[in-house]
matplotlib code that plots the C-alpha trace (Angstrom):
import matplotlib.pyplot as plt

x = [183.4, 182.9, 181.2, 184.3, 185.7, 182.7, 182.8, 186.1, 185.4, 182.6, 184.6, 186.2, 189.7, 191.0, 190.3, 193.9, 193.6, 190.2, 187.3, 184.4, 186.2, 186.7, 183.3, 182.8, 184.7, 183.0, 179.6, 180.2, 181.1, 177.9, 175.7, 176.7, 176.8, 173.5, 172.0, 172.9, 171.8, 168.6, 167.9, 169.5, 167.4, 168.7, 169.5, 172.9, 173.8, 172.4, 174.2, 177.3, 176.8, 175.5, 178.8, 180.8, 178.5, 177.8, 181.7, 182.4, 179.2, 179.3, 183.1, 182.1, 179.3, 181.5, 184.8, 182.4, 180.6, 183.8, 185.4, 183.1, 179.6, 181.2, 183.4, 180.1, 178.2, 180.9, 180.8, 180.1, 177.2, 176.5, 172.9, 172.8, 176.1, 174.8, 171.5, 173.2, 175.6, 172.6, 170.8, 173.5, 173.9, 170.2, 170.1, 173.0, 171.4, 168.3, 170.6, 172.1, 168.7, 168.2, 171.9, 170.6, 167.3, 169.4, 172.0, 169.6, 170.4, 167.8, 165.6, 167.6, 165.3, 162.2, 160.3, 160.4, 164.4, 164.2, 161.6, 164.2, 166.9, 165.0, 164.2, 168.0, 168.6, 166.1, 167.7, 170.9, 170.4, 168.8, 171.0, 173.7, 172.4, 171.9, 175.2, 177.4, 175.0, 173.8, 176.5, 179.7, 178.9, 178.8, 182.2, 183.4, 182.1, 183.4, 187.0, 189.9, 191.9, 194.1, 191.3, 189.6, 193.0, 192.8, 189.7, 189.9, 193.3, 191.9, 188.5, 190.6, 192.6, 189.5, 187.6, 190.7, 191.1, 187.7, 188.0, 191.3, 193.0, 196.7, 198.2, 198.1, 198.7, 196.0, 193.9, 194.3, 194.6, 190.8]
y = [81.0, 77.6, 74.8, 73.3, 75.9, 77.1, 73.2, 73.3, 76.4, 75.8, 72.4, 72.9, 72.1, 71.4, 73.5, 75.4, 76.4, 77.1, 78.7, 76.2, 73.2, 75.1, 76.4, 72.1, 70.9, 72.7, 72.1, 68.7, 69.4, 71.3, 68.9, 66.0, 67.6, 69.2, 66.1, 64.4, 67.2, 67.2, 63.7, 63.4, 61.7, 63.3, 66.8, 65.7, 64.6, 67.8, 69.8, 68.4, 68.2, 71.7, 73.1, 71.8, 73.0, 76.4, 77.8, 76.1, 77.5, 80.8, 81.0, 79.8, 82.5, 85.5, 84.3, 83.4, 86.6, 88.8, 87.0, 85.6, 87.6, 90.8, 90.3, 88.8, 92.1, 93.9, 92.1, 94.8, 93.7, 90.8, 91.2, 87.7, 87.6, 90.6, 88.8, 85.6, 87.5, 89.3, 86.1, 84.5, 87.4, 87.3, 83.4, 83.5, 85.8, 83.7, 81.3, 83.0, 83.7, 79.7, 79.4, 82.0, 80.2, 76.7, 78.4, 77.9, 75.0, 74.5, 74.0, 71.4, 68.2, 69.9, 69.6, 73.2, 72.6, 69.7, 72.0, 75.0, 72.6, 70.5, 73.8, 74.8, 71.3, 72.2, 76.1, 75.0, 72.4, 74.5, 77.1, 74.5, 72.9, 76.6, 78.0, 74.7, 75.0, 78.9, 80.1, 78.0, 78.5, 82.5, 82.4, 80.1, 82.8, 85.9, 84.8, 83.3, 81.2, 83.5, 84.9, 82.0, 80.7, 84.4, 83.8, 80.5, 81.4, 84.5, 82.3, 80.0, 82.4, 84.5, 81.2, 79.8, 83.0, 83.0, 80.0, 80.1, 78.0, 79.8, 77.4, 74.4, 72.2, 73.2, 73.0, 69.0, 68.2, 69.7]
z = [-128.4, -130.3, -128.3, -127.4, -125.7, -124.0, -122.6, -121.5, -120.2, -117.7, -116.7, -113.2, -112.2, -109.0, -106.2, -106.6, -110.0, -110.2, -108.2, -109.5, -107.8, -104.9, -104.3, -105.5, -102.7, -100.2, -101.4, -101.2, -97.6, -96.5, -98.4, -96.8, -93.4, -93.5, -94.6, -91.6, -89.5, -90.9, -90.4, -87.2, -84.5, -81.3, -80.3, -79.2, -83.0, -84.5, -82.4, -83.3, -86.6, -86.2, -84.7, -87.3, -90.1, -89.0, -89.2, -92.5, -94.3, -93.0, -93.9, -97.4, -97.7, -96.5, -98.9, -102.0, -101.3, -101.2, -104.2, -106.3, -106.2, -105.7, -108.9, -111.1, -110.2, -111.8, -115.1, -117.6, -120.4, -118.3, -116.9, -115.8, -113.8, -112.1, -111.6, -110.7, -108.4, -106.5, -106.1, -104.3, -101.7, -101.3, -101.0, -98.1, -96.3, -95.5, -95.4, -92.6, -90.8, -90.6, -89.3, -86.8, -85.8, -85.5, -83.1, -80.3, -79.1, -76.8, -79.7, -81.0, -79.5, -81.3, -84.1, -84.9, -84.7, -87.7, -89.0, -89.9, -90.4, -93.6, -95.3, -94.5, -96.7, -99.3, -99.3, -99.9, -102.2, -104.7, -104.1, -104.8, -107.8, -109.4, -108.6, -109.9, -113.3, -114.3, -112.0, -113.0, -116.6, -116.1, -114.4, -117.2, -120.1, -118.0, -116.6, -118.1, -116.4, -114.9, -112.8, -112.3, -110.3, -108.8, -107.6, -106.0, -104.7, -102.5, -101.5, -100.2, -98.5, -97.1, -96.1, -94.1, -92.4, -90.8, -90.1, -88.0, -90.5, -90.4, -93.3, -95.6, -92.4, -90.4, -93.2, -94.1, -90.4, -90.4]

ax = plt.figure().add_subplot(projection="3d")
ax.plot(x, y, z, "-o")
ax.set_aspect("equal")
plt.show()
């Protein structure tokens, strides 16, 4: 693969076609959201930024899981897709432990609460930064096009499924 095509191959295009820009579009979603949950001043505004964070990222987690990492553990002589793969179910399930921990609302007015919900930011936005760099460039080596559209097409479908979302509608009225 010469150096142009490996460019054009990491490069994302929209969310439809490909799964980079979806995974893209919903990271800038969580990012944004957990930022102002982690530097919310009252428990009120964390928990509301809370309960509309906690569906989408554990939606995202399940669909990515189920399309994405399952398929780069698969990769044959690929060591580091495995690795990345692996990583990423590792990484969401301590993500999942903080979602856990933050899901006691009674907490939310505490220090302890802001506590678990900076390291939630720091978590994901390494996690982030890794996959849209190492990760996107594996998926751009290991999957043409055609499975790349696959992909996003059936993490899309997953994700709006647990979330409730019944059709293209729903979805942009959300």
């Amino acid at each position: 693969m010469d150096v142009l095509d490996r460019i054009k191959s990491w490069l994302p295009a929209d969310a439809a076609t490909d799964i980079r820009a979806a995974l893209q579009a919903d990271h800038r979603e969580v990012r944004a959201l957990v930022e102002q949950m982690a530097e919310a001043r009252d428990a009120r505004t964390r928990k509301s930024l809370f309960a509309t964070l906690k569906p989408l990222l554990t939606a995202h987690a399940r669909a990515e899981e189920a399309v994405v990492y399952q398929a780069m553990v698969k990769v044959r002589r690929a060591g580091e897709a495995k690795d990345l793969g692996n990583e990423g179910f590792v990484e969401h399930s301590l993500v999942d432990v903080l979602l856990e921990r933050l899901s006691k609302t009674e907490l939310a007015a505490s220090d302890a609460w802001k506590a678990h919900a900076t390291v939630l930011k720091e978590m994901l936005d390494h996690h982030i930064d890794e996959e849209e760099s190492e990760f996107f460039e594996a998926i751009g080596e290991h999957f043409d096009d055609r499975q790349r559209r696959e992909m996003a097409e059936a993490f899309l479908a997953r994700k709006n499924e647990l979330l409730g979302i019944d059709d293209e509608r729903d979805q942009r009225r959300r």
